[in-house]
C-alpha positions as CSV (number, residue, x, y, z in Angstrom):
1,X,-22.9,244.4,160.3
2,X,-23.1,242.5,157.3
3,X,-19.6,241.3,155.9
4,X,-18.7,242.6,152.1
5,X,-18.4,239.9,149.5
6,X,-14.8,239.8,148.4
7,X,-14.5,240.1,144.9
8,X,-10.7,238.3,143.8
9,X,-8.1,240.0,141.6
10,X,-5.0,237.5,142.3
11,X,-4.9,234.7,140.3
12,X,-4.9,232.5,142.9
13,X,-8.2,233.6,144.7
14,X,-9.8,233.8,141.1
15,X,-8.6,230.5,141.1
16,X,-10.4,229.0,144.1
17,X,-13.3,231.3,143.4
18,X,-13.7,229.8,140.1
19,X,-13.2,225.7,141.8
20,X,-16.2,226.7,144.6
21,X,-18.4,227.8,141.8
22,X,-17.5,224.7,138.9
23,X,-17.3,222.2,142.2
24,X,-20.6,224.0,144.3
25,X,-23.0,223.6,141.2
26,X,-22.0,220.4,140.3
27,X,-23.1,219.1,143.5
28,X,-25.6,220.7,143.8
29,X,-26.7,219.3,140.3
30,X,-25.9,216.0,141.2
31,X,-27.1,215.8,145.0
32,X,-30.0,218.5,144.4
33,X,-30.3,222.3,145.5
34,X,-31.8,221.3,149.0
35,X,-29.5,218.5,149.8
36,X,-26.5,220.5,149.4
37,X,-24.8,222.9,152.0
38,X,-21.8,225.2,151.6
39,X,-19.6,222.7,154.1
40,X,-19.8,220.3,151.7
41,X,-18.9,222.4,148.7
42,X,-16.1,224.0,150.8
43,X,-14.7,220.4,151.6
44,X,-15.2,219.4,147.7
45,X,-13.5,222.6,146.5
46,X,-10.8,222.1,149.0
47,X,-11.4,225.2,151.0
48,X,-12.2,226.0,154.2
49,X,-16.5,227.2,154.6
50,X,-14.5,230.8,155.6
51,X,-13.6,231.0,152.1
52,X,-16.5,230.1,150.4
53,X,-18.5,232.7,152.5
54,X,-15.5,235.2,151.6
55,X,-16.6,235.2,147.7
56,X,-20.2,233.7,148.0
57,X,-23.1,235.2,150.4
58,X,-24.6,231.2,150.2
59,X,-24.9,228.9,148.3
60,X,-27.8,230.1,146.1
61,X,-24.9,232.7,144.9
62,X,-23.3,229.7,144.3
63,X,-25.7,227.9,142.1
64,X,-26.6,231.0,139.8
65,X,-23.0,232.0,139.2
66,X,-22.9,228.2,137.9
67,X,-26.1,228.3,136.0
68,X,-24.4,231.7,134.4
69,X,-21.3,229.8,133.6
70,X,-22.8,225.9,132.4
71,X,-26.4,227.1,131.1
72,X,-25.9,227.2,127.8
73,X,-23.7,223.7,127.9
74,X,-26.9,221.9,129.7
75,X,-29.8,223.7,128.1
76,X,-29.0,225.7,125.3
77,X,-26.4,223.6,123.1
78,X,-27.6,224.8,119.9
79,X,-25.7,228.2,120.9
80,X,-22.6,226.7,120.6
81,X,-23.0,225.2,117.4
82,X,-20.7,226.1,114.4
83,X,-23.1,226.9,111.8
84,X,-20.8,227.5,109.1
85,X,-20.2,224.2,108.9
86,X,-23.6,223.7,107.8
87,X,-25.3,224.3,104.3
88,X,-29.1,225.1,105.5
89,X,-29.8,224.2,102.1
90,X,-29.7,220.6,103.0
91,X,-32.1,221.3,106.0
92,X,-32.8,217.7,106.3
93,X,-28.8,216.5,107.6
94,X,-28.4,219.6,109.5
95,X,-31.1,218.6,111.5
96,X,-30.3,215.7,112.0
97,X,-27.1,216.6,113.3
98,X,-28.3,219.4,115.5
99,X,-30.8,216.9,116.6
100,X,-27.7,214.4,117.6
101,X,-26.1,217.3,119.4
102,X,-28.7,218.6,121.5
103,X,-29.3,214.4,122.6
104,X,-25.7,213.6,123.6
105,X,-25.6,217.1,125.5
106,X,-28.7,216.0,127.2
107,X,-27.6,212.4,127.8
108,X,-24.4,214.2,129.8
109,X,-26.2,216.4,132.1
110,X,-29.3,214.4,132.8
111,X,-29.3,215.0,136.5
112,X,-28.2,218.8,136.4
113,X,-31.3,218.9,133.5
114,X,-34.0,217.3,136.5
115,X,-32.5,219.5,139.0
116,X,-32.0,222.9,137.3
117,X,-36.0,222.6,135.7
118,X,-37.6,221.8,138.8
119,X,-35.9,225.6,139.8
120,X,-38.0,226.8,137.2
121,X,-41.4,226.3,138.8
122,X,-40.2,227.9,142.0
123,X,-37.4,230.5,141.6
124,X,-38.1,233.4,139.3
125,X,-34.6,234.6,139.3
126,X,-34.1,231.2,137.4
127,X,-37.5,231.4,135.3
128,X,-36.1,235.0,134.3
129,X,-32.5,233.5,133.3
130,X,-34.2,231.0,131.1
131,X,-36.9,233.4,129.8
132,X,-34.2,235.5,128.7
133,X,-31.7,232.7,127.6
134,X,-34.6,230.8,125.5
135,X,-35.6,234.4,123.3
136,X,-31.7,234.8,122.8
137,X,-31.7,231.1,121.2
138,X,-34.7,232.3,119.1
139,X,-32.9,235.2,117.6
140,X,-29.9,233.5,117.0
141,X,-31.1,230.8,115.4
142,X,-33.7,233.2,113.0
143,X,-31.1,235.2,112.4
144,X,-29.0,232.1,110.7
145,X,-31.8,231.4,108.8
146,X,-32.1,235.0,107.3
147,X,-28.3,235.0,106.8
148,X,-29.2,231.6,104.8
149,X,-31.7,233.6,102.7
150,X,-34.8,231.8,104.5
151,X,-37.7,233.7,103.4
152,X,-40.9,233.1,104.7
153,X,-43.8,233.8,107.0
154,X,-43.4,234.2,110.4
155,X,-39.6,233.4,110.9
156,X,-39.7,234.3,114.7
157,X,-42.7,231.8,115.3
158,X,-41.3,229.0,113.1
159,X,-37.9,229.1,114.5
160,X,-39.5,229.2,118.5
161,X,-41.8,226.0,117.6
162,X,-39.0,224.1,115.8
163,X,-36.5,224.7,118.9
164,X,-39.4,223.4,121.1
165,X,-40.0,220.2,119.0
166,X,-35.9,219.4,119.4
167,X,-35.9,220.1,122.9
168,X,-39.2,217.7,123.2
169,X,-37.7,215.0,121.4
170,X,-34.8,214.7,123.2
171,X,-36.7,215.1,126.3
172,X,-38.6,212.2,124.9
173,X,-35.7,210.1,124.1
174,X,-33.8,210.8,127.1
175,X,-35.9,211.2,130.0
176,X,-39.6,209.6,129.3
177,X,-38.3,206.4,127.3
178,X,-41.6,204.9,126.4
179,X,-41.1,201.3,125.4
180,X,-43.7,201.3,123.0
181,X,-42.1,204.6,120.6
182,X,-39.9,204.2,118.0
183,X,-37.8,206.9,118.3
184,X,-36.4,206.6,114.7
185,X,-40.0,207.2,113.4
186,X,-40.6,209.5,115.5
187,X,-37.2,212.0,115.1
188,X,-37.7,211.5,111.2
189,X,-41.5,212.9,112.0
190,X,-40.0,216.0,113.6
191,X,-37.9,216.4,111.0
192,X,-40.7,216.4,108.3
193,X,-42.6,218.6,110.0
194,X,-39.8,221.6,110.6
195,X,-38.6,221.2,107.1
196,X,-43.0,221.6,105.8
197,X,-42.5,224.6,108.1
198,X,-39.9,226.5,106.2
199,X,-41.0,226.0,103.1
């Protein structure tokens, strides 16, 4: 018979429950999905295995409830942007700073980035989480622009190509590195080109 998965209402077992998951997906973002086994997320969270399979069926559970919990922080930083701080007027510097976000978010979670999109291709549990996570980022972000009085064509489509020419960049200029870019020339391209888009 199969045991129930506990689910903690003292604050100490939300506690640990909370360690397992923060410590459990950050090994398995650092050491990779495969490499990583619930005796060594026990020993890292400072719990016995018992306990980790008192909250957790394995360590998949693991690795989603972590996903739910640092997604946005790895993969979707533009959520937690405070756009009132922004005048979309000057499209140009906002951009720029957005831009300057989204890198330095990448730089810190380069590994958990490699690890998490490699998921993608095999795991549709995680292909659904970021199908579902990428069409929230495009309503957000279309709905700042209405709320900036943005009127033009095609919002939706403009809005899901300009979040994909940011998240390219900064793949660019994080991960792929080519010696022979200049990655000045090329961020002020992107720029140029989402700004001709919302003309």
């Amino acid at each position: 018979m199969e045991e129930l998965i506990r689910v903690p209402k003292q604050k100490r077992a939300i506690e640990k429950k909370e360690k397992i998951i923060d410590e459990g997906f950050k090994l398995i973002c650092e050491n990779g999905y495969y490499n990583t086994n619930t005796t060594e997320i026990a020993k890292k969270a400072g719990v016995s295995t018992g306990i980790v399979y008192q909250y957790f069926k394995d360590k998949y559970d693991i690795f989603m409830e972590g996903l739910k919990k640092y997604g946005d922080e790895i993969f979707f930083p533009i959520l937690k942007i405070d756009y009132k701080k922004y005048n979309l007027n000057d499209l140009e510097n906002t951009l720029k700073d957005i831009i300057k976000t989204f890198i330095k978010n990448h730089k810190i979670s380069k590994t958990a980035h490699e690890e998490i999109t490699a998921m993608i291709h095999s795991n549709q549990e995680v292909a659904n989480y970021f199908y579902d996570r990428e069409l929230l980022l495009s309503e957000h972000i279309t709905n700042i622009f209405l709320e900036n009085n943005y009127k033009v064509d095609h919002l939706n489509e403009k809005v899901h190509v300009m979040i994909g020419m940011i998240d390219n960049l900064c793949h660019e200029i994080i991960y792929h590195k080519h010696d022979n870019m200049d990655y000045d020339a090329m961020t002020d391209i992107v720029i140029r080109n989402i700004e001709y888009l919302f003309k």
